[in-house]
PDB file of N, CA, C and O in Angstrom, chain B, residues numbered from 101:
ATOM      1  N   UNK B 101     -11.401 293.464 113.244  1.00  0.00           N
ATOM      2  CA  UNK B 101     -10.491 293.827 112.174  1.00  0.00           C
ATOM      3  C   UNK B 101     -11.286 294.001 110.885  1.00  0.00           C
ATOM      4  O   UNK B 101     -12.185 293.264 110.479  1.00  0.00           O
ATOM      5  N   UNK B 102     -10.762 295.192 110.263  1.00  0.00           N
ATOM      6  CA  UNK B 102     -11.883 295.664 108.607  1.00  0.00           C
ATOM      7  C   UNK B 102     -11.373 294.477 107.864  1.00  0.00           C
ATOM      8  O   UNK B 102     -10.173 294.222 107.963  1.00  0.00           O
ATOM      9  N   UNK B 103     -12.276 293.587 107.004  1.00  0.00           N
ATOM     10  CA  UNK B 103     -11.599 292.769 105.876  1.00  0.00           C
ATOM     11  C   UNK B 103     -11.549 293.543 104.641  1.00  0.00           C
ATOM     12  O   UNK B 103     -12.324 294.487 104.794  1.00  0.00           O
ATOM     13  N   UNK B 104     -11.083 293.584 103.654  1.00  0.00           N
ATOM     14  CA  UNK B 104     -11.310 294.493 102.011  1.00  0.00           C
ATOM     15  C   UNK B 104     -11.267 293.089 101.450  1.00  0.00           C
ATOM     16  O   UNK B 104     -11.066 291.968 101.918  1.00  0.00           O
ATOM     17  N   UNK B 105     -11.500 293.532 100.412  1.00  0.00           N
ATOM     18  CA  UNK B 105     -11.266 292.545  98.963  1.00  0.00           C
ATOM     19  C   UNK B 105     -10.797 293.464  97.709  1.00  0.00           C
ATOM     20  O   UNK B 105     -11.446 294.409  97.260  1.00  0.00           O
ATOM     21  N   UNK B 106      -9.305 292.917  97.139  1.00  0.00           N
ATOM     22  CA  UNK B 106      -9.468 294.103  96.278  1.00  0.00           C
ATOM     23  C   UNK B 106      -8.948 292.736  94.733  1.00  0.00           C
ATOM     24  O   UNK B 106      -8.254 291.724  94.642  1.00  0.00           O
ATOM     25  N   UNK B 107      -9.756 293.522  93.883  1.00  0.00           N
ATOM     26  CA  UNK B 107      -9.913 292.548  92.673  1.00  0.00           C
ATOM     27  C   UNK B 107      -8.820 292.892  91.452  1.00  0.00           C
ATOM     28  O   UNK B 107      -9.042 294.045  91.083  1.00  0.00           O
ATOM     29  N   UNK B 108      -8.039 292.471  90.917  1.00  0.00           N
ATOM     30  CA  UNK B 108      -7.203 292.570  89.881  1.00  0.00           C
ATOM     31  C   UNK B 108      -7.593 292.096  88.602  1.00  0.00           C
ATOM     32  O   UNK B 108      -8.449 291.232  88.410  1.00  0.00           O
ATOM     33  N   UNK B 109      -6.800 292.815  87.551  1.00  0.00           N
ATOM     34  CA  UNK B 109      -7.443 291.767  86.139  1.00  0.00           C
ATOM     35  C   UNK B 109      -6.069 291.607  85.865  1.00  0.00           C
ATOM     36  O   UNK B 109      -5.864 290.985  84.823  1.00  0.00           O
ATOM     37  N   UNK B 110      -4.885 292.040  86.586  1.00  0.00           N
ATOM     38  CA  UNK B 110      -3.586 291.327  85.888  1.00  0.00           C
ATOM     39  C   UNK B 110      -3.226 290.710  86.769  1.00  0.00           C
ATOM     40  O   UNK B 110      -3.789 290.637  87.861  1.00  0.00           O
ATOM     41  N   UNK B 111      -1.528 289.783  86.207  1.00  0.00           N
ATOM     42  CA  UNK B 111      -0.833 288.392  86.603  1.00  0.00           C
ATOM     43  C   UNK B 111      -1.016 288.796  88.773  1.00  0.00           C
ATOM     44  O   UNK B 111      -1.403 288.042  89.665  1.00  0.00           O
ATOM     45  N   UNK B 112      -0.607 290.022  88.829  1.00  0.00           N
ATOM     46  CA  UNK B 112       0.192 290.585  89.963  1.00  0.00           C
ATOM     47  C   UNK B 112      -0.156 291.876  90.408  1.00  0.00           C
ATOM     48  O   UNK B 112      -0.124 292.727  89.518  1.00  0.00           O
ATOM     49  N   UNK B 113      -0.511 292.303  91.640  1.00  0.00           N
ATOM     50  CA  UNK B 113      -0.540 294.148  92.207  1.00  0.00           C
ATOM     51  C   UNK B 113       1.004 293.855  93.092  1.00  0.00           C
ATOM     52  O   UNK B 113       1.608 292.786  93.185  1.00  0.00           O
ATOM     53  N   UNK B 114       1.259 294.784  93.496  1.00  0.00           N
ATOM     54  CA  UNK B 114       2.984 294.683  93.863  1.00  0.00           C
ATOM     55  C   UNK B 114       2.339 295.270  95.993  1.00  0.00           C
ATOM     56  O   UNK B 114       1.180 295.542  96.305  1.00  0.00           O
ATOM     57  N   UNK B 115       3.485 295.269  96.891  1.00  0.00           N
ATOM     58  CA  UNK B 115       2.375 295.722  98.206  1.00  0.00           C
ATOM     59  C   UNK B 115       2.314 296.935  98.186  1.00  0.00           C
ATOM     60  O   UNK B 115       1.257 297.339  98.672  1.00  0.00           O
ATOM     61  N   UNK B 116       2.947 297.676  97.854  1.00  0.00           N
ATOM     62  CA  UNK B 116       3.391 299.280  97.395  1.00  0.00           C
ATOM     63  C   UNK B 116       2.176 299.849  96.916  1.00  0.00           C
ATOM     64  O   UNK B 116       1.516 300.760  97.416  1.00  0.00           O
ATOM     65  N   UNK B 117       1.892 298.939  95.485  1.00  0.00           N
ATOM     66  CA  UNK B 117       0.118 299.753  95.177  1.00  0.00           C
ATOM     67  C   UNK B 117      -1.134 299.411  96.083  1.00  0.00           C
ATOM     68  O   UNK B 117      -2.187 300.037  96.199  1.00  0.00           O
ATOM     69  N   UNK B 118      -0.734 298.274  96.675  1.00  0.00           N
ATOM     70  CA  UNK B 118      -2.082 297.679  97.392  1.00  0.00           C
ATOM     71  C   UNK B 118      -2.274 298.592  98.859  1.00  0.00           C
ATOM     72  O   UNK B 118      -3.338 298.906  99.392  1.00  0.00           O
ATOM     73  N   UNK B 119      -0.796 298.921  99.343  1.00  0.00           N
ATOM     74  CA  UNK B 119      -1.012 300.435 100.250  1.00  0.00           C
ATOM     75  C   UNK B 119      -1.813 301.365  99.626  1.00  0.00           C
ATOM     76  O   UNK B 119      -2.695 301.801 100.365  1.00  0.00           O
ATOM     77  N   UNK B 120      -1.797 301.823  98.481  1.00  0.00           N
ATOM     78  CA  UNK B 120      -2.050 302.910  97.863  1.00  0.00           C
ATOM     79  C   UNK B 120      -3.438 302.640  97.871  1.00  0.00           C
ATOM     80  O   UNK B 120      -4.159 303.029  98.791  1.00  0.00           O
ATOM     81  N   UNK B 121      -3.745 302.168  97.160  1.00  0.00           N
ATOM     82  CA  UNK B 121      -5.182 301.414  96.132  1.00  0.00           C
ATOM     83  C   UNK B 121      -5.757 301.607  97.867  1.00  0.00           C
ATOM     84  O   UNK B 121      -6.331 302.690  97.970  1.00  0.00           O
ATOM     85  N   UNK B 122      -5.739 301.103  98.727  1.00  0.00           N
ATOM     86  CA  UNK B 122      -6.696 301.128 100.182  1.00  0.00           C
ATOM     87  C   UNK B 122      -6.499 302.233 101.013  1.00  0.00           C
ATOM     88  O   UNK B 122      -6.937 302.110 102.157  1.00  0.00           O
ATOM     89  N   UNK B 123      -5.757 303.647 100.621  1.00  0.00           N
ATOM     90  CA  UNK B 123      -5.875 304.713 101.130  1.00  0.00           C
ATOM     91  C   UNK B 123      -5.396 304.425 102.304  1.00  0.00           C
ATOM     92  O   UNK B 123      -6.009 304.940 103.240  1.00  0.00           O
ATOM     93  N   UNK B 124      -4.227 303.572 102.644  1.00  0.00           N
ATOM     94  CA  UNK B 124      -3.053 303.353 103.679  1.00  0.00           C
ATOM     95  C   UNK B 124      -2.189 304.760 103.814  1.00  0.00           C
ATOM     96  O   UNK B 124      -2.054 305.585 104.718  1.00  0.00           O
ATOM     97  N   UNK B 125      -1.605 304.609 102.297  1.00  0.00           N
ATOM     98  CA  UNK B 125      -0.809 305.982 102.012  1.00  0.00           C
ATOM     99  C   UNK B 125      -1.444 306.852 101.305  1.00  0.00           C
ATOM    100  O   UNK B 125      -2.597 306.555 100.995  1.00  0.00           O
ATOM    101  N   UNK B 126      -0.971 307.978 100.912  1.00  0.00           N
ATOM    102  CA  UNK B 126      -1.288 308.843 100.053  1.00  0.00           C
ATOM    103  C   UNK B 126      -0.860 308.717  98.839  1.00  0.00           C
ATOM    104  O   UNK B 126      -1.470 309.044  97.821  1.00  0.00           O
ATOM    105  N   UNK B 127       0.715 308.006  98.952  1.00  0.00           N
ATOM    106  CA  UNK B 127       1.189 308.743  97.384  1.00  0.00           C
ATOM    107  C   UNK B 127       2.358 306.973  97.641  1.00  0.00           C
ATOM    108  O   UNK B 127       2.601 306.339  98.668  1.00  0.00           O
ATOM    109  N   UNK B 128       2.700 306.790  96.494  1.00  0.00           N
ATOM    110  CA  UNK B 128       3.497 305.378  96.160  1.00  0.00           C
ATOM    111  C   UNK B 128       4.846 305.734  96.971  1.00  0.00           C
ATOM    112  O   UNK B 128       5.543 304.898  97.547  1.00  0.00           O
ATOM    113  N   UNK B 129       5.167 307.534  96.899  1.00  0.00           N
ATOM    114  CA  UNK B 129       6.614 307.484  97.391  1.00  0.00           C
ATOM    115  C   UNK B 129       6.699 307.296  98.801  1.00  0.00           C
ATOM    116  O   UNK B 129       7.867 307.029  99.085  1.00  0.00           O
ATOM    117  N   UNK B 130       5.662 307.330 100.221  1.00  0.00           N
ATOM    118  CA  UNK B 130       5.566 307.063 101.462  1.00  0.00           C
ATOM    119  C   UNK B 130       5.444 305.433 101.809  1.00  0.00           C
ATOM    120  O   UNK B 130       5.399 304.985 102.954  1.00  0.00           O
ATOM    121  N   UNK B 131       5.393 304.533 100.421  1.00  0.00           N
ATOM    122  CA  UNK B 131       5.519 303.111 101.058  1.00  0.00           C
ATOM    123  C   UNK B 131       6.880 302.927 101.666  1.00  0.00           C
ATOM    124  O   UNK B 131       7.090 302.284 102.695  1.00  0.00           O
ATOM    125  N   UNK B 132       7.624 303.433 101.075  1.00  0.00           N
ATOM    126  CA  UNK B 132       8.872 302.535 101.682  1.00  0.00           C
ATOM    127  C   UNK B 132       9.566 303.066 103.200  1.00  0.00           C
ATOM    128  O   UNK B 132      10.323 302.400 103.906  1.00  0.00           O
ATOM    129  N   UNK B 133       9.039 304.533 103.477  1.00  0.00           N
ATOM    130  CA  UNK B 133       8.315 304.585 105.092  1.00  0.00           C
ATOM    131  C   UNK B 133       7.551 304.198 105.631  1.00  0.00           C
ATOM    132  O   UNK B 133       7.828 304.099 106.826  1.00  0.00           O
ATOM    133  N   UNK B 134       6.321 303.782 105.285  1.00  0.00           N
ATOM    134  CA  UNK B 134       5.469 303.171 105.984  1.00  0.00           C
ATOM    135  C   UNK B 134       6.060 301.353 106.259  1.00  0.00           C
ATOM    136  O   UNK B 134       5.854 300.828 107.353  1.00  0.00           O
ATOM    137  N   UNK B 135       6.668 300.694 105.294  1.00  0.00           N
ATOM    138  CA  UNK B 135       7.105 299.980 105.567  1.00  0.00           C
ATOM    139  C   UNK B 135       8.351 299.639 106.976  1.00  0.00           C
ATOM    140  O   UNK B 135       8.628 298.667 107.678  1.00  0.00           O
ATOM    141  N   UNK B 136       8.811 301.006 106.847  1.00  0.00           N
ATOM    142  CA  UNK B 136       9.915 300.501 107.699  1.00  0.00           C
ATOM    143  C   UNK B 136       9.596 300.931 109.287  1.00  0.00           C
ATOM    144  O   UNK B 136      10.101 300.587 110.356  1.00  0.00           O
ATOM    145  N   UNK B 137       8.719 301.675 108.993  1.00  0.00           N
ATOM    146  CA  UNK B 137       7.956 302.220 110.767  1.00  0.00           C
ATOM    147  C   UNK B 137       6.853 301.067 111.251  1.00  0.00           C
ATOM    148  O   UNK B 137       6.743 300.687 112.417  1.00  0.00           O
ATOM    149  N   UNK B 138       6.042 300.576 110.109  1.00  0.00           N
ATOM    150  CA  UNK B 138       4.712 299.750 110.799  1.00  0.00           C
ATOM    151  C   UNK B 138       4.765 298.012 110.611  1.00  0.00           C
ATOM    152  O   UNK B 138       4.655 298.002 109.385  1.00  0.00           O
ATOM    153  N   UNK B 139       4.823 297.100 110.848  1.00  0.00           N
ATOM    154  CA  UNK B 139       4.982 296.075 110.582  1.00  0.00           C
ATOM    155  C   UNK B 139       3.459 295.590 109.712  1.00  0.00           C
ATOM    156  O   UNK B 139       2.300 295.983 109.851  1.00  0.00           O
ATOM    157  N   UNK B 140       3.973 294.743 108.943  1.00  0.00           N
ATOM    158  CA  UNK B 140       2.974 294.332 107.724  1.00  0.00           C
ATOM    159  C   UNK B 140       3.501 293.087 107.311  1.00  0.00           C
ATOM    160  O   UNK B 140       4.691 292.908 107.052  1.00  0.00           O
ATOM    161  N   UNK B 141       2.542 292.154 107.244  1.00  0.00           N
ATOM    162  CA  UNK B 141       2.994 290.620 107.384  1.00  0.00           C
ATOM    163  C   UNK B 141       1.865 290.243 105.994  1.00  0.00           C
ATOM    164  O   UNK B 141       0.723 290.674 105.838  1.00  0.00           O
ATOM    165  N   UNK B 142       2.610 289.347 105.148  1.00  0.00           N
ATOM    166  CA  UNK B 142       1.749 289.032 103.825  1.00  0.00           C
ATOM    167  C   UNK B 142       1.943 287.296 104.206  1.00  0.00           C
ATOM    168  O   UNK B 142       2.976 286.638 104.336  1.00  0.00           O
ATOM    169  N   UNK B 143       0.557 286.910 104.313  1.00  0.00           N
ATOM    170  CA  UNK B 143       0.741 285.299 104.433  1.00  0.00           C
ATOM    171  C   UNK B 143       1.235 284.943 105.498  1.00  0.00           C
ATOM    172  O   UNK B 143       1.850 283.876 105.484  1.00  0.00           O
ATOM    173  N   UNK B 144       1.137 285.720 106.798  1.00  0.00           N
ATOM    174  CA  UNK B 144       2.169 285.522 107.933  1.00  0.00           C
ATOM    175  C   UNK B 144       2.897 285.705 108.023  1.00  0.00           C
ATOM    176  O   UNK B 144       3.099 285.476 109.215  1.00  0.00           O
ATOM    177  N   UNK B 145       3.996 286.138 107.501  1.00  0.00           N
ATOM    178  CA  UNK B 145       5.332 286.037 107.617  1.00  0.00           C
ATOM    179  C   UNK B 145       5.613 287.935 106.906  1.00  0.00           C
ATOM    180  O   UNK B 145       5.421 288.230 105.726  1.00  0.00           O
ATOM    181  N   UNK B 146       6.065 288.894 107.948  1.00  0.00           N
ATOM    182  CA  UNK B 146       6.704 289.925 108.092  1.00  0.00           C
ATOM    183  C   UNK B 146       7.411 289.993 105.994  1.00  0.00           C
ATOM    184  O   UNK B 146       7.906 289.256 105.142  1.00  0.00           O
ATOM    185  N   UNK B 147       6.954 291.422 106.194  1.00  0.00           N
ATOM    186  CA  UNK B 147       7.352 291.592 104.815  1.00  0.00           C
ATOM    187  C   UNK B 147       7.882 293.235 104.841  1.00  0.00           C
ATOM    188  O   UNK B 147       7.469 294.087 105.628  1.00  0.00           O
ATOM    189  N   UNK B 148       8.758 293.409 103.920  1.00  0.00           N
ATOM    190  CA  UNK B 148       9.323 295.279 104.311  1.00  0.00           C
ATOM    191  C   UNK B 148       9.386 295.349 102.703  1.00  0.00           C
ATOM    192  O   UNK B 148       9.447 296.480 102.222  1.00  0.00           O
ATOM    193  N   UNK B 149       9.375 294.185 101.779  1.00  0.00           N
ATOM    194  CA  UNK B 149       9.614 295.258 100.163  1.00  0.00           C
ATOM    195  C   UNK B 149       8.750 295.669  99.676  1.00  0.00           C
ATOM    196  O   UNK B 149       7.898 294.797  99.507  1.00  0.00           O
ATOM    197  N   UNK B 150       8.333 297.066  99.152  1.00  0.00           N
ATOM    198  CA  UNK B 150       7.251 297.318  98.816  1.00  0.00           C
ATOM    199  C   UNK B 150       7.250 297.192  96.934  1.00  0.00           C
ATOM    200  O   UNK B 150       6.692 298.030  96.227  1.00  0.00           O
ATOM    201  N   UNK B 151       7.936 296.068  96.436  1.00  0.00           N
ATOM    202  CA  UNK B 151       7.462 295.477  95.248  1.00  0.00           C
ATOM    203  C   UNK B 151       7.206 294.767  95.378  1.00  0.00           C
ATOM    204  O   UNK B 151       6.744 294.344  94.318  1.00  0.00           O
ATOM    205  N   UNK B 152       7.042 293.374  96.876  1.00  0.00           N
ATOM    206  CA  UNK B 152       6.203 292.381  96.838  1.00  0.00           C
ATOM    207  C   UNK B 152       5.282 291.851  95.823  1.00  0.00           C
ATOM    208  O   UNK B 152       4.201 292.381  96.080  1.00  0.00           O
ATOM    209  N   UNK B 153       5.155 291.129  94.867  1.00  0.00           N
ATOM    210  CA  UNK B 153       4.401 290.389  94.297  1.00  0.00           C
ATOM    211  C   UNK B 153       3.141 289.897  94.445  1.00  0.00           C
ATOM    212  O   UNK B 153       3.098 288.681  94.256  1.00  0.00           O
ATOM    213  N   UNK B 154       2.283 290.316  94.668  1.00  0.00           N
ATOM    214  CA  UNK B 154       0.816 289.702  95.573  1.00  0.00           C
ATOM    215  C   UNK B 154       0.315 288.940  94.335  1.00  0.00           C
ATOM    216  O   UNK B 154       0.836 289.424  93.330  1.00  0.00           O
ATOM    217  N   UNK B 155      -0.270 288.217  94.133  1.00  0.00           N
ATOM    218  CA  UNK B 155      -1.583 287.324  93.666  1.00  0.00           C
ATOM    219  C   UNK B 155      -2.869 286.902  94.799  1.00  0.00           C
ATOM    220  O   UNK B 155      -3.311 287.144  95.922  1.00  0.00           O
ATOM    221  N   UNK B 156      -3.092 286.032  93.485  1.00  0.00           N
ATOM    222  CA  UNK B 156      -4.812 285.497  93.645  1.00  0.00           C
ATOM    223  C   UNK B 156      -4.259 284.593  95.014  1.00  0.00           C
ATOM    224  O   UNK B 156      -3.285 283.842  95.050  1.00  0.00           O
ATOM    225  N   UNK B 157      -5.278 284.952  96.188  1.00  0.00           N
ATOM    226  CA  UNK B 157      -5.338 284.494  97.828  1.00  0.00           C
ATOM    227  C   UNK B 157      -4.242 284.897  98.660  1.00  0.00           C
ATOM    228  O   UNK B 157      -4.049 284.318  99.729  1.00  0.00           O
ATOM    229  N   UNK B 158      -3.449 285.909  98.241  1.00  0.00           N
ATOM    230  CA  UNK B 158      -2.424 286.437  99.282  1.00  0.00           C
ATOM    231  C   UNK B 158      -3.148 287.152 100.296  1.00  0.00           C
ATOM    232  O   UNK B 158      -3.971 288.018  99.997  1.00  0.00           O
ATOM    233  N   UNK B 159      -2.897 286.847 101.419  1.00  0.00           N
ATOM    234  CA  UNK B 159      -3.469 287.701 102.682  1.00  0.00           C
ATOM    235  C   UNK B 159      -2.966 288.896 103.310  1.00  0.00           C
ATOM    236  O   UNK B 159      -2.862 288.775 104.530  1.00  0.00           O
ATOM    237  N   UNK B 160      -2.631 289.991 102.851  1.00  0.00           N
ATOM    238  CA  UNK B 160      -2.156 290.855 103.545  1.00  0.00           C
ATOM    239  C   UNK B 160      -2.686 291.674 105.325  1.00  0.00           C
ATOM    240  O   UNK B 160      -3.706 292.308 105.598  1.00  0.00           O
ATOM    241  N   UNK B 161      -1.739 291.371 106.031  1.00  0.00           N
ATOM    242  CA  UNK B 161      -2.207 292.434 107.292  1.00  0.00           C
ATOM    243  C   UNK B 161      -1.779 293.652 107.864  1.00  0.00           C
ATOM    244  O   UNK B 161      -0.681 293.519 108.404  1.00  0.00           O
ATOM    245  N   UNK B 162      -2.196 294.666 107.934  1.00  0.00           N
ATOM    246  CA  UNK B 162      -1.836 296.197 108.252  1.00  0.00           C
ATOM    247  C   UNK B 162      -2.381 295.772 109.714  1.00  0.00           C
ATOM    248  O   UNK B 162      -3.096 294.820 110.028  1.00  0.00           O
ATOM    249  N   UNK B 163      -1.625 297.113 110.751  1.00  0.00           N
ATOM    250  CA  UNK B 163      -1.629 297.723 111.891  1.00  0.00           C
ATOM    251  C   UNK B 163      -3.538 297.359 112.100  1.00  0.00           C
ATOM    252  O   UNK B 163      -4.155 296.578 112.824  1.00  0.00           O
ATOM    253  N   UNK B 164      -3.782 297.945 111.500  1.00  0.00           N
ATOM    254  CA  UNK B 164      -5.958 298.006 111.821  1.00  0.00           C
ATOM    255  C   UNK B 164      -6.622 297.363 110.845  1.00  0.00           C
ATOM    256  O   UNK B 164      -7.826 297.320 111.099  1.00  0.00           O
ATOM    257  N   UNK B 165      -6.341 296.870 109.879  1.00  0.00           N
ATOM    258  CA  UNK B 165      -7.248 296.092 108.562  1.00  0.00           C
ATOM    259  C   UNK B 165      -6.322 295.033 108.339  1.00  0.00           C
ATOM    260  O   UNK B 165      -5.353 294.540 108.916  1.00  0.00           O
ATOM    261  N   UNK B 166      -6.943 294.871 107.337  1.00  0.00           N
ATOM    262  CA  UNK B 166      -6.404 293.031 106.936  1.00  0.00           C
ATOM    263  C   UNK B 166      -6.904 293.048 105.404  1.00  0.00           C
ATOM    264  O   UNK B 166      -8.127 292.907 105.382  1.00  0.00           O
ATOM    265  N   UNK B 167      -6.419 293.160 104.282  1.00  0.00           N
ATOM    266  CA  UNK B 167      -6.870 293.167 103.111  1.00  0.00           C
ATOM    267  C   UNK B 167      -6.647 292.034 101.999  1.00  0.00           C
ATOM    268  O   UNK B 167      -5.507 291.805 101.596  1.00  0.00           O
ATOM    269  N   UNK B 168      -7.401 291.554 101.666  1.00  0.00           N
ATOM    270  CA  UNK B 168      -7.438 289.896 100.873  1.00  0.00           C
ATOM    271  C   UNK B 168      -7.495 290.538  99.232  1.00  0.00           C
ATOM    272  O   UNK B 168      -8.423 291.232  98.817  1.00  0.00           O
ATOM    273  N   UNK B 169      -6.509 290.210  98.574  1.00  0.00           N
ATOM    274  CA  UNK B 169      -5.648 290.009  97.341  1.00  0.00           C
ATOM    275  C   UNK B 169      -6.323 288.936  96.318  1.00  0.00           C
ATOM    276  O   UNK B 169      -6.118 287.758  96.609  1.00  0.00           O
ATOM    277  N   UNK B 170      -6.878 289.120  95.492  1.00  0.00           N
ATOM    278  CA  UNK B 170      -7.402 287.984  94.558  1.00  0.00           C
ATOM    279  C   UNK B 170      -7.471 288.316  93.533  1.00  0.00           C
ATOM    280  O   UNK B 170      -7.722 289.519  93.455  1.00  0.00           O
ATOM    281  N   UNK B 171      -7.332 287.644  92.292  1.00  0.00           N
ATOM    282  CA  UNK B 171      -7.101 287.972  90.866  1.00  0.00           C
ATOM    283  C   UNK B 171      -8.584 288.093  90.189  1.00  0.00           C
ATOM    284  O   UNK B 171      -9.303 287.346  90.852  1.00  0.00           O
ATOM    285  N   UNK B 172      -9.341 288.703  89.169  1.00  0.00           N
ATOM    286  CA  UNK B 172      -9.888 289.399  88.624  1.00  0.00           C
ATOM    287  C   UNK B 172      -9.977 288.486  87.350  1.00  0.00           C
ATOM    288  O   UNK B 172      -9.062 288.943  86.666  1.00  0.00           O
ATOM    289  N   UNK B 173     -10.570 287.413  86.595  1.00  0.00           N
ATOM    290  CA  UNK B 173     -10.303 286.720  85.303  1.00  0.00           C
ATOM    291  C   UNK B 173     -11.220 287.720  84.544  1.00  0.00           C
ATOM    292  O   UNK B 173     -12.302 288.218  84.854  1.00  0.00           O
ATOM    293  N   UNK B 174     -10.229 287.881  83.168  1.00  0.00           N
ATOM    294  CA  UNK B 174     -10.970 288.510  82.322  1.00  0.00           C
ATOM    295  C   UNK B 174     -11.570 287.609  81.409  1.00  0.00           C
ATOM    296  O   UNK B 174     -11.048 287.532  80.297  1.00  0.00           O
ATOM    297  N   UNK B 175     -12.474 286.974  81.634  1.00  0.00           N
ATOM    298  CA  UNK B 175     -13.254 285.860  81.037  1.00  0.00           C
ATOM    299  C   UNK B 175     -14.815 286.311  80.155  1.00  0.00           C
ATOM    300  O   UNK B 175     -15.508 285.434  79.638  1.00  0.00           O
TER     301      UNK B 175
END
């Protein structure tokens, strides 16, 4: 399974952009199909909204990758 890491500098990425941002989808308006055709589990547990809330150590898993969510300090 591919791991990613994708880095934020704000509170939150939502799962909608984090499709996007990893070239899952093409465009923000195909999440809420891709959601309802492919199963995608955040933290284990099956997820379908694509405003999901992600932060720092959320684990997201797609069909073929697995992409790890972590916050970005602007320090």
């Amino acid at each position: 399974m591919d791991e990613r890491v994708i880095e934020i500098t704000t509170e939150y990425v939502t799962l909608g952009q984090v499709l996007k941002i990893t070239d899952i989808i093409q465009s923000g308006g195909m999440a809420k199909w891709y959601l309802s055709e492919y199963f995608v589990y955040v933290n284990d547990e099956e997820e379908q909204r694509r405003g999901r809330k992600l932060r720092e150590g959320d684990v997201i898993e797609f069909p073929h990758e697995e992409v790890k969510v972590f916050i970005k300090n602007r320090d």
